[in-house]
LOMI-266414 format. One record per residue (C-alpha): residue number from 1; x, y, z. Coordinates in steps of 0.25 Angstrom, whole numbers, plus 2048, in hexadecimal, padded with zeros to 3 digits. Layout:
i:NUM, x:X, y:Y, z:Z .
...
END
This chain:
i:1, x:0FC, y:8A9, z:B67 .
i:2, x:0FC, y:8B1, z:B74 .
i:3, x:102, y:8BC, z:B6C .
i:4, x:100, y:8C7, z:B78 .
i:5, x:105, y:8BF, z:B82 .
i:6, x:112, y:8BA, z:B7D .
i:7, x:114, y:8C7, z:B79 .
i:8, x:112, y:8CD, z:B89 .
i:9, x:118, y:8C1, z:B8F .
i:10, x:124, y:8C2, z:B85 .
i:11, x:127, y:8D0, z:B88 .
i:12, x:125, y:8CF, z:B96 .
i:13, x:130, y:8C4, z:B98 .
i:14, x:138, y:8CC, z:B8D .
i:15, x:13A, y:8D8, z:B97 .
i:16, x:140, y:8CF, z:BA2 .
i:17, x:14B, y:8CD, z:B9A .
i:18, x:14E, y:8DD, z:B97 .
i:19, x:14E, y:8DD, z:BA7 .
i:20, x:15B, y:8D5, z:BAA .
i:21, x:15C, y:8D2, z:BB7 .
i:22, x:14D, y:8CF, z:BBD .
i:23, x:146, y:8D1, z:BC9 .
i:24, x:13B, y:8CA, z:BD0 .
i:25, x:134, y:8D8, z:BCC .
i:26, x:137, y:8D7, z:BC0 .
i:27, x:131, y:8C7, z:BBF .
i:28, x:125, y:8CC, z:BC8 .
i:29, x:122, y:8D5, z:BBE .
i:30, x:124, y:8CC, z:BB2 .
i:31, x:119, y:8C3, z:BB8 .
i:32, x:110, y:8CE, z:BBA .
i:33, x:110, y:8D3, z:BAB .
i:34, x:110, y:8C2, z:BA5 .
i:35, x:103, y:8C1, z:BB0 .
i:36, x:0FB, y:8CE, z:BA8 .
i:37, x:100, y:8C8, z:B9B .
i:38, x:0FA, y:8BA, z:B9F .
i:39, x:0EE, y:8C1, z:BA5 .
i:40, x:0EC, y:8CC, z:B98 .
i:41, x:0EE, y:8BE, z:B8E .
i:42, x:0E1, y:8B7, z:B96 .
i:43, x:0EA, y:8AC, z:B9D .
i:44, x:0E2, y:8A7, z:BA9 .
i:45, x:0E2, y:8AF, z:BB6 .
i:46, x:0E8, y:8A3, z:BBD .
i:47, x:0F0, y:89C, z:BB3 .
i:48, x:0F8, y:8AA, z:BB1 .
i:49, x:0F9, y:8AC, z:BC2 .
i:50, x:0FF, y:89E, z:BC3 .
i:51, x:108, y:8A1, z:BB7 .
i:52, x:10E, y:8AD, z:BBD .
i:53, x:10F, y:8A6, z:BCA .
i:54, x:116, y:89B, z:BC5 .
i:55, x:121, y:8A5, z:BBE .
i:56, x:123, y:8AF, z:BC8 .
i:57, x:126, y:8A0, z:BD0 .
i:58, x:132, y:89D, z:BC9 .
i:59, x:136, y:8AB, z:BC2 .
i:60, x:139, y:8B2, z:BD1 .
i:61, x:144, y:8A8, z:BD6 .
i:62, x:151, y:8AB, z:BD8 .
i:63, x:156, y:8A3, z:BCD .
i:64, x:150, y:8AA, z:BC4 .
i:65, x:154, y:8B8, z:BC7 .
i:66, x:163, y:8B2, z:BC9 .
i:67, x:162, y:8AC, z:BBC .
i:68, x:16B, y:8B5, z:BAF .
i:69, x:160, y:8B5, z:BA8 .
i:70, x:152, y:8B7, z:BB1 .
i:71, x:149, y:8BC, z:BA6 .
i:72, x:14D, y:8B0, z:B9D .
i:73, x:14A, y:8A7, z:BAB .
i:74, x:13C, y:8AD, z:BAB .
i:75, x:13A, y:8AC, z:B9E .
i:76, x:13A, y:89C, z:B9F .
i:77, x:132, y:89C, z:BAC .
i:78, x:127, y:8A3, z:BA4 .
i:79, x:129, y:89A, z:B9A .
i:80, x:129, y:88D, z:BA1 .
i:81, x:11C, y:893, z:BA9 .
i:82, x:116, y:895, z:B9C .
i:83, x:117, y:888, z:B97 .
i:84, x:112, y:881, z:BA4 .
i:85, x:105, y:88A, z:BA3 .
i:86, x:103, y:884, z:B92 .
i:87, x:109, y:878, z:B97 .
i:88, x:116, y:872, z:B95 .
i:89, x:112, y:868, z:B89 .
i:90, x:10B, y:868, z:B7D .
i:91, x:101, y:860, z:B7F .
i:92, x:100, y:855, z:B74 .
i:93, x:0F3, y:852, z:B6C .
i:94, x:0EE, y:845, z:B72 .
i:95, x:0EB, y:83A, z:B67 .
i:96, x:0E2, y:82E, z:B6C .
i:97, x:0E7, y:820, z:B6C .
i:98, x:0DE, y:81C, z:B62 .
i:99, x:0D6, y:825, z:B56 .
i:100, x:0CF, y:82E, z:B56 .
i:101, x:0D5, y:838, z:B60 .
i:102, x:0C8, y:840, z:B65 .
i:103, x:0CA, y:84F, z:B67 .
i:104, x:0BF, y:856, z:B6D .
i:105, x:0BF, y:864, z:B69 .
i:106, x:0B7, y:86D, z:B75 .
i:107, x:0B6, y:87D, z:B79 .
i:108, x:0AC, y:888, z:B78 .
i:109, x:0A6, y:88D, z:B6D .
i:110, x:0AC, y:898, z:B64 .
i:111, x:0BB, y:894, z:B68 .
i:112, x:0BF, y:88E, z:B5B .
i:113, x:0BB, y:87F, z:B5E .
i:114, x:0B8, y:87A, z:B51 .
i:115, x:0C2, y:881, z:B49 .
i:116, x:0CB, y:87C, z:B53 .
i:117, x:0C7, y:86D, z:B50 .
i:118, x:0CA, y:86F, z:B40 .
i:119, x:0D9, y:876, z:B46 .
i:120, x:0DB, y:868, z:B4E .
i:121, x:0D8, y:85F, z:B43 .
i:122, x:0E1, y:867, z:B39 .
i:123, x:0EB, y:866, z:B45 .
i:124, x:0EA, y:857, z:B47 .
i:125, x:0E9, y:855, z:B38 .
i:126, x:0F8, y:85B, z:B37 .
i:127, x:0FC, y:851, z:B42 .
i:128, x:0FA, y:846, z:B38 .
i:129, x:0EA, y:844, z:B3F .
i:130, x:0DD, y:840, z:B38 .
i:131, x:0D1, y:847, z:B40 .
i:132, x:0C2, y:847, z:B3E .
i:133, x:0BA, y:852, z:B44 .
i:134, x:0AD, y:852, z:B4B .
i:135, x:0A3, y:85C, z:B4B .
i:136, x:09C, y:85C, z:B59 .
i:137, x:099, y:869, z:B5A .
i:138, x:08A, y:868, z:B57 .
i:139, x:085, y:876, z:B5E .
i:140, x:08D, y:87F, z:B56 .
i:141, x:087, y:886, z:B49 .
i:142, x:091, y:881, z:B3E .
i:143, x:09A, y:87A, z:B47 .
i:144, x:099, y:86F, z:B3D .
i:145, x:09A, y:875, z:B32 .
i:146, x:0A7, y:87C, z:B37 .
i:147, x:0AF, y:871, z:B3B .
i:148, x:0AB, y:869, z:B2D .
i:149, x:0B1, y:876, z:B25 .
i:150, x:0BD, y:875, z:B2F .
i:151, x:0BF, y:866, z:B2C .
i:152, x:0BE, y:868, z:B1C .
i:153, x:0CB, y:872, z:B1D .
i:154, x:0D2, y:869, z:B24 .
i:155, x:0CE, y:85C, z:B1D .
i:156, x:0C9, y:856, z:B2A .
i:157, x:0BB, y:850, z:B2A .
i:158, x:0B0, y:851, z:B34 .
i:159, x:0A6, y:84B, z:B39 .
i:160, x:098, y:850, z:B3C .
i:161, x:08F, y:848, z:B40 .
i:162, x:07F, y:848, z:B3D .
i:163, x:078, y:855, z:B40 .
i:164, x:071, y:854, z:B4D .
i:165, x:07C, y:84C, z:B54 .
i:166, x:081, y:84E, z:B60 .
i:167, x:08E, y:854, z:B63 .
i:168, x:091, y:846, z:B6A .
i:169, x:08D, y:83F, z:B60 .
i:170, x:095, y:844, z:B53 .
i:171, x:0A1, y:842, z:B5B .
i:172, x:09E, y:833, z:B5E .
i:173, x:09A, y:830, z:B51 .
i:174, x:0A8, y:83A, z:B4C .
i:175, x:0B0, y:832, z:B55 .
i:176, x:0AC, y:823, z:B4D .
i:177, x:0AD, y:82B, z:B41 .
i:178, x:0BC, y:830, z:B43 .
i:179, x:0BE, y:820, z:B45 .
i:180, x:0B8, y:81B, z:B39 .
i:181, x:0C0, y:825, z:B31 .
i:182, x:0CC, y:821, z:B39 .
i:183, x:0CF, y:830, z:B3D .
i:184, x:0DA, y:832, z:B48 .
i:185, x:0D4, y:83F, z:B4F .
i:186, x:0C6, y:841, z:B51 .
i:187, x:0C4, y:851, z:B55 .
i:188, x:0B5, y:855, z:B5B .
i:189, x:0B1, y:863, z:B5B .
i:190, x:0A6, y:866, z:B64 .
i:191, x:09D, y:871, z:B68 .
i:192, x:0A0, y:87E, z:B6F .
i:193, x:099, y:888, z:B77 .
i:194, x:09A, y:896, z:B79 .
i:195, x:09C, y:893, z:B89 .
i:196, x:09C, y:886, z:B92 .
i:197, x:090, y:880, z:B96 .
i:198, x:08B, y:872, z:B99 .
i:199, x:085, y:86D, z:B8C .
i:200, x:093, y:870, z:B83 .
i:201, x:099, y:866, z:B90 .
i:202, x:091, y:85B, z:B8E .
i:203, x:091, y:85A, z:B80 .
i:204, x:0A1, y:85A, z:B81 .
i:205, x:0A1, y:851, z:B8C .
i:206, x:099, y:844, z:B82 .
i:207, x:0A0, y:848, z:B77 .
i:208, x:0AE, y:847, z:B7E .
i:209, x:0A9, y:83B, z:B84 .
i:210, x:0A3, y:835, z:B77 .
i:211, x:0B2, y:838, z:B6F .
i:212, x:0BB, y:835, z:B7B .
i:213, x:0C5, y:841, z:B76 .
i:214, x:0D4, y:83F, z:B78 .
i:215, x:0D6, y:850, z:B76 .
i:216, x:0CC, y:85A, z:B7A .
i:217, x:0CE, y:868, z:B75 .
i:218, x:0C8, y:872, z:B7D .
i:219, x:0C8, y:87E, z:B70 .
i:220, x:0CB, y:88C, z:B7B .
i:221, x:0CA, y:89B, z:B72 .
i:222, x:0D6, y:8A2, z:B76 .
i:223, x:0CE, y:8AE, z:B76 .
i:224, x:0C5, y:8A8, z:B82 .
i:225, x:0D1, y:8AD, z:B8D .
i:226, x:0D1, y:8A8, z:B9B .
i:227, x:0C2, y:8A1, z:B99 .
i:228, x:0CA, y:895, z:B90 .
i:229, x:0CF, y:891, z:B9D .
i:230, x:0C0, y:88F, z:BA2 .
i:231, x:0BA, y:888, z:B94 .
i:232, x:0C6, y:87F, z:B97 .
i:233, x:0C3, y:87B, z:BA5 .
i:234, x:0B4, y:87A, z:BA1 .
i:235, x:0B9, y:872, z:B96 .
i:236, x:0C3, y:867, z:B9D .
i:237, x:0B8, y:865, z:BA9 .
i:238, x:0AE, y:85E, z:B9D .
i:239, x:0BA, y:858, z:B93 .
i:240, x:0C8, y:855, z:B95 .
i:241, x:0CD, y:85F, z:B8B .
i:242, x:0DD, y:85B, z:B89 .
i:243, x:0E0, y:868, z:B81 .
i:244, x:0DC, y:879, z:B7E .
i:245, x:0DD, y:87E, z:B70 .
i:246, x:0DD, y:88E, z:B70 .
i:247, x:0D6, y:894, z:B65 .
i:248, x:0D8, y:8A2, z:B5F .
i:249, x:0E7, y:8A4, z:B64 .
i:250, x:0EB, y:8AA, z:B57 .
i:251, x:0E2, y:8B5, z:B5A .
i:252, x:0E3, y:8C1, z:B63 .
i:253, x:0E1, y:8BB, z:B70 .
i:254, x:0E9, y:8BA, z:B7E .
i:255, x:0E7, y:8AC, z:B7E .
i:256, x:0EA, y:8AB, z:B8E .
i:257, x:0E1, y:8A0, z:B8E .
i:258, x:0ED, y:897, z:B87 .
i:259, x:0F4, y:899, z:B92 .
i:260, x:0EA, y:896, z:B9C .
i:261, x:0E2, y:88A, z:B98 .
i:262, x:0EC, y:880, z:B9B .
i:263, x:0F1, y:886, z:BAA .
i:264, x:0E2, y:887, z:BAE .
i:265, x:0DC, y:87A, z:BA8 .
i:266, x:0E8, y:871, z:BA6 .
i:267, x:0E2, y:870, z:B96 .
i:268, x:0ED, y:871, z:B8D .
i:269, x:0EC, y:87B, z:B81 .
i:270, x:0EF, y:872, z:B74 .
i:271, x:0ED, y:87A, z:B67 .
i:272, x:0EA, y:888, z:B64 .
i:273, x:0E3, y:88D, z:B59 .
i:274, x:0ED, y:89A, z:B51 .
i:275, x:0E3, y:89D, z:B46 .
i:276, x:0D7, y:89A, z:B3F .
i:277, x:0DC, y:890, z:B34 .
i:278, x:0DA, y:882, z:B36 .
i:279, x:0E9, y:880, z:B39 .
i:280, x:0EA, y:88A, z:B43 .
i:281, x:0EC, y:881, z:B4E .
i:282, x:0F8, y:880, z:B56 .
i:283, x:0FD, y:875, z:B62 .
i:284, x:0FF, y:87C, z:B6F .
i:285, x:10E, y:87C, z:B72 .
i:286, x:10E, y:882, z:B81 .
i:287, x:11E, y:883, z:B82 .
i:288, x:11C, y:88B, z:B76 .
i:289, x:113, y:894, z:B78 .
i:290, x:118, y:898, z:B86 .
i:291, x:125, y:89D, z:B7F .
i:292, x:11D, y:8A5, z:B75 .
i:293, x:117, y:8AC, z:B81 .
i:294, x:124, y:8AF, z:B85 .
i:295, x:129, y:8B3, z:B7A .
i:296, x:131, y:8A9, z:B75 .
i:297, x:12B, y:8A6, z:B67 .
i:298, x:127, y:897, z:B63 .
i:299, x:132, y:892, z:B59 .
i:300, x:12B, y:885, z:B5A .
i:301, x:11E, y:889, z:B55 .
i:302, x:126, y:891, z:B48 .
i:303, x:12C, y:886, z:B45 .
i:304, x:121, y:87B, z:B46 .
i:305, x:118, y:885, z:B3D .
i:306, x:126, y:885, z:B33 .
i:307, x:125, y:877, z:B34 .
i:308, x:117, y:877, z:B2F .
i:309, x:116, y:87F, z:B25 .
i:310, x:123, y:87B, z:B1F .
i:311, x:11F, y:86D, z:B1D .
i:312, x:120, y:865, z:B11 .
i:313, x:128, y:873, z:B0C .
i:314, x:136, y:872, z:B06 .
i:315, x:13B, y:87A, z:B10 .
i:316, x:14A, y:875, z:B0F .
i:317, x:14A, y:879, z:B00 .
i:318, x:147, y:886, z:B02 .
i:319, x:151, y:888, z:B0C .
i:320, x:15A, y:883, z:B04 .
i:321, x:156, y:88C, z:AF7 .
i:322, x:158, y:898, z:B02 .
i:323, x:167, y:893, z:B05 .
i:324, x:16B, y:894, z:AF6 .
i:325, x:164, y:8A1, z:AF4 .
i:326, x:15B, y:89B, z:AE9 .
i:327, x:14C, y:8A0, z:AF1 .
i:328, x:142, y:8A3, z:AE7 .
i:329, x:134, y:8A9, z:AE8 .
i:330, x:130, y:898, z:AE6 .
i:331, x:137, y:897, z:AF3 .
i:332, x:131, y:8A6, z:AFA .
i:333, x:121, y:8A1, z:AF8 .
i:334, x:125, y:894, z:AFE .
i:335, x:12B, y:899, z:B09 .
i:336, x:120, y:8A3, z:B0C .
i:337, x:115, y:897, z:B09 .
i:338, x:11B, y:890, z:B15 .
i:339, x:11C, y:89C, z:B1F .
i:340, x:10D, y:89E, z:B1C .
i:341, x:10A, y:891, z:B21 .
i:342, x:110, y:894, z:B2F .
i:343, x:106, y:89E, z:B33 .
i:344, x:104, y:8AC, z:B33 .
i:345, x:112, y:8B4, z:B32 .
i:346, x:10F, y:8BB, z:B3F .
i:347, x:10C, y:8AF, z:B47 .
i:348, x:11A, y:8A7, z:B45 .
i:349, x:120, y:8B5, z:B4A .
i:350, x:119, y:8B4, z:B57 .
i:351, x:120, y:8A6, z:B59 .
i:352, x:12D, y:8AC, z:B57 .
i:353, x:134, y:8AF, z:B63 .
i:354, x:132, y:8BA, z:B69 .
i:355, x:12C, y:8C2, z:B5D .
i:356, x:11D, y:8BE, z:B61 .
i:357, x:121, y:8C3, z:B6F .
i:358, x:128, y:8D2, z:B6C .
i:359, x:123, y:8D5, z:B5E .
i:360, x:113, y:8DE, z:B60 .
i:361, x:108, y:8D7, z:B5A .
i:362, x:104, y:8E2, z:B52 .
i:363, x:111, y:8DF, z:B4A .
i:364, x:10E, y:8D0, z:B48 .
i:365, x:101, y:8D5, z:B40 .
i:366, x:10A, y:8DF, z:B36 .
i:367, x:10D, y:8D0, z:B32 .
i:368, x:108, y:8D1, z:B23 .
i:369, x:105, y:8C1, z:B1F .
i:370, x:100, y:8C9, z:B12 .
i:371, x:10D, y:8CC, z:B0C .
i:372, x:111, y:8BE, z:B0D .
i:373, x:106, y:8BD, z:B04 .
i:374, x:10A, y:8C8, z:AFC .
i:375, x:117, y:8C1, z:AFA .
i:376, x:112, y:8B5, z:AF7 .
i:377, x:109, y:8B9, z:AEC .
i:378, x:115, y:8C1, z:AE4 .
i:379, x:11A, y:8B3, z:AE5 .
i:380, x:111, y:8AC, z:AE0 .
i:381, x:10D, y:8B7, z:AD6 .
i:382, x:11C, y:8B3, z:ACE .
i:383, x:11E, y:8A8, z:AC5 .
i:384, x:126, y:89A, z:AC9 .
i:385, x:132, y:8A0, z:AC0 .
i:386, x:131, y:8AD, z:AC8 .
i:387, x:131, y:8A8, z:AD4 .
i:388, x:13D, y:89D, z:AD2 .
i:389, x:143, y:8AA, z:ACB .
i:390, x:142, y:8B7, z:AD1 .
i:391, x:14D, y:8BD, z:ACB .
i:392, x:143, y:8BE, z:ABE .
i:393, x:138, y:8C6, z:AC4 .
i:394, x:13A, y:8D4, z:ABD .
i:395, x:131, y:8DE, z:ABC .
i:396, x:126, y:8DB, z:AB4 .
i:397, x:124, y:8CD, z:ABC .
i:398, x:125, y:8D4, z:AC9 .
i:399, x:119, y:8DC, z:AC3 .
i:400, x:113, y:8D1, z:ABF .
i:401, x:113, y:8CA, z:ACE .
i:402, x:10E, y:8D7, z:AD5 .
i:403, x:100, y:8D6, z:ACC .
i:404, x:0FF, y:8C7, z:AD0 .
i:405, x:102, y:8C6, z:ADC .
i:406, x:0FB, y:8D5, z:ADE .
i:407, x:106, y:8DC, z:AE4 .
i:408, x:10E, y:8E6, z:AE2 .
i:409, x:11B, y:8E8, z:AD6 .
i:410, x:123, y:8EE, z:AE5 .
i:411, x:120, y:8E0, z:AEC .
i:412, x:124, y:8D7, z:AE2 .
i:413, x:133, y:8DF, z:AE2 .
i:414, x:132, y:8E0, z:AF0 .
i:415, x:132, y:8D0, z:AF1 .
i:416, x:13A, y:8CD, z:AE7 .
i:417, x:145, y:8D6, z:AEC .
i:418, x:141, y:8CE, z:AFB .
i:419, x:143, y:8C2, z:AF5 .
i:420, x:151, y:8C6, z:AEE .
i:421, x:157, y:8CA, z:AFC .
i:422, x:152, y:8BE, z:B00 .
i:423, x:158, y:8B4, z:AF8 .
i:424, x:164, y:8BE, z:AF9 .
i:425, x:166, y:8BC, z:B08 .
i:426, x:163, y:8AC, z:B07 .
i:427, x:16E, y:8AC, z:AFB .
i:428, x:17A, y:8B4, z:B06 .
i:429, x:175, y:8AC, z:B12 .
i:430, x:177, y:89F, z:B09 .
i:431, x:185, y:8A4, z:B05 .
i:432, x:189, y:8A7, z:B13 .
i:433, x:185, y:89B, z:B18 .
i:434, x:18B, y:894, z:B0D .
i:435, x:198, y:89C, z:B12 .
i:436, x:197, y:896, z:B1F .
i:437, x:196, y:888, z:B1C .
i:438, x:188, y:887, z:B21 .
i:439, x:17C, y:883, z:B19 .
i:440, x:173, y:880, z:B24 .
i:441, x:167, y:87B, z:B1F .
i:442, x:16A, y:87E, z:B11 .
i:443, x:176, y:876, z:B10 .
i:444, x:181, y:86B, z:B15 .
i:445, x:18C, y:872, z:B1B .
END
């Protein structure tokens, strides 16, 4: 997310501090190459000459040139003036006093709306919710259809309505319906257009009327640049939409239109969708993704998606197993089981401080997510006593892997002998530790 600008904005702020002792030249020029990185990444015209103004405000007085470490002064100002552009809070997800919460799903055709809607439910499904879909996008060839197949891979049902019925009226009769079945969240998906124009309005404007939503998602493409900032005004002048959710921002895109939304309109962005899957939806975290820009990684993020993926795994188990040096491959497939469900290898990187900022894309993609998988089918290619017992795996058994697992004799030696250093390190650090009188997590001391 924002991959080309964190990586322009990073380096620009890095160089300050090669300079030692600043000037205000050397801050007026800062400020001119953030602005063309701002401008390059789509930000609003306005939003990023405000930004800049506001900066160059604090980052010229003599407190900060008198300061020991000016660059590092800067570095905050641009910081603190990043997060007051995203907005200082996370917005939290507004629940009504009584069920069903309505949430109206609104934005132009083609920005991902529907799909979006399934990602929403599957988010809400993980906060311990129980949603319904609505089907109001009546216009739309397939729309139907779409968001039915959507609800049947995440176990959520929909409701449809008769053929014929207005979009109004499929979300009045979806609304009585979510109370009869005693569902908590009522999500309505409705129709798009591929540009503004009054009919799409009005049919919004019933059906928010009709449902009385507590959340409306305005759905922006990320791809769309400075013209989100437009959709959302048009937008908020029909409905009170309380929140954005960028689409697309795993792809290659400037994304400026993240950064712009909420300084222009005031609409805070909520979510943002990182992939096609139906979990590919992540909270906005505005703190968070100002210190990426900056280079300053997201930690947080790491080690909510460690969280996640490690749940209901017996995590303490295997650390204890590496501190007595007793790993086995059992241990090695789990372990890599669990990393998968974090995410694509090259994404967690990025969050890492400073390694999204300084290391090229092109070296992200060299990447290889397949030799993971080639690992994992060796693995699963040995038997339970091989596994448990690596020591026993001689020649003819390592042969013997390579053909079911369709590899090569060369890399099943190759991870066998990893996985013997491997256990070999965990085995001296265990000693060494044991030396020292600490066990840390493994161990009382």
């Amino acid at each position: 997310m924002l991959d080309n600008l964190t990586r322009r904005v990073a380096g620009i702020l890095n160089g300050l501090g090669r300079k030692g002792k600043l000037t205000e030249a050397d801050v007026t020029e800062m400020l001119r190459e953030i602005r063309v990185a701002l401008l390059e990444a789509d930000v609003n015209f306005k939003v990023a000459k405000e930004f800049i103004a506001k900066v160059k405000e604090q980052a010229v007085g003599e407190a900060v040139f008198s300061s020991l470490t000016p660059d590092q002064t800067i570095v905050k100002i641009v910081r603190d003036e990043l997060v007051a552009m995203l907005g200082e809070e996370t917005s939290r997800f507004n629940y009504g006093p009584q069920p069903p919460t309505v949430i109206l799903m609104c934005g132009l055709q083609g920005s991902g709306k529907t799909t979006t809607t399934a990602k929403l439910a599957k988010w809400l499904i993980s906060q311990g919710k129980n949603p319904l879909l609505a089907a109001c996008d009546r216009l739309r060839p397939a729309a139907i259809t779409q968001l039915q197949v959507l609800g049947q891979q995440i176990d959520v049902p929909v409701f449809v309505g008769a053929e014929g019925q207005s979009a109004v009226s499929v979300a009045k009769e979806a609304l009585e319906r979510a109370k009869y079945l005693m569902k908590d969240v009522l999500i309505v998906d409705t129709a798009g257009r591929t540009q503004i124009d009054e009919s799409l309005m009005a049919e919004l404007e019933q059906v928010a009327k009709t449902v009385n939503p507590v959340e409306t998602f305005l759905v922006l493409d990320s791809t769309t640049g400075q013209e989100a900032v437009s959709v959302a005004e048009a937008f908020a002048s029909k409905v009170p939409v309380t929140g954005a959710i960028f689409t697309k921002m795993d792809g290659d895109t400037r994304g400026g239109a993240v950064l712009s939304v909420r300084a222009a309109t005031g609409i805070p962005v909520r979510f943002t969708g990182v992939g096609e899957r139906v979990d590919a939806l992540e909270p906005f975290f505005p703190v968070r993704v100002a210190e990426r820009i900056i280079g300053m990684g997201d930690v947080l993020g790491i080690i909510e998606k460690a969280e996640q993926a490690f749940a209901g795994e017996n995590v303490e188990d295997i650390e204890k197993r590496l501190g007595k040096g007793s790993f086995d491959f059992h241990d090695m497939l789990q372990t890599f089981q669990m990393m998968k469900k974090m995410g694509p290898m090259k994404n967690i990187l990025k969050m890492l401080p400073g390694v999204g900022a300084q290391i090229p894309e092109e070296a992200f993609d060299q990447v290889n997510e397949k030799d993971t998988a080639r690992i994992e089918a060796i693995i699963l290619s040995m038997t339970h006593r091989e596994r448990s017992n690596p020591d026993i795996i001689n020649g003819s058994r390592r042969k013997r892997i390579a053909r079911g697992s369709g590899t090569s004799v060369e890399e099943v030696n190759r991870l066998i002998k990893q996985f013997h250093e491997s256990r070999r390190t965990m085995k001296q650090v265990a000693q060494m530790q044991r030396k020292a009188g600490k066990f840390g997590r493994f161990g009382k001391r």
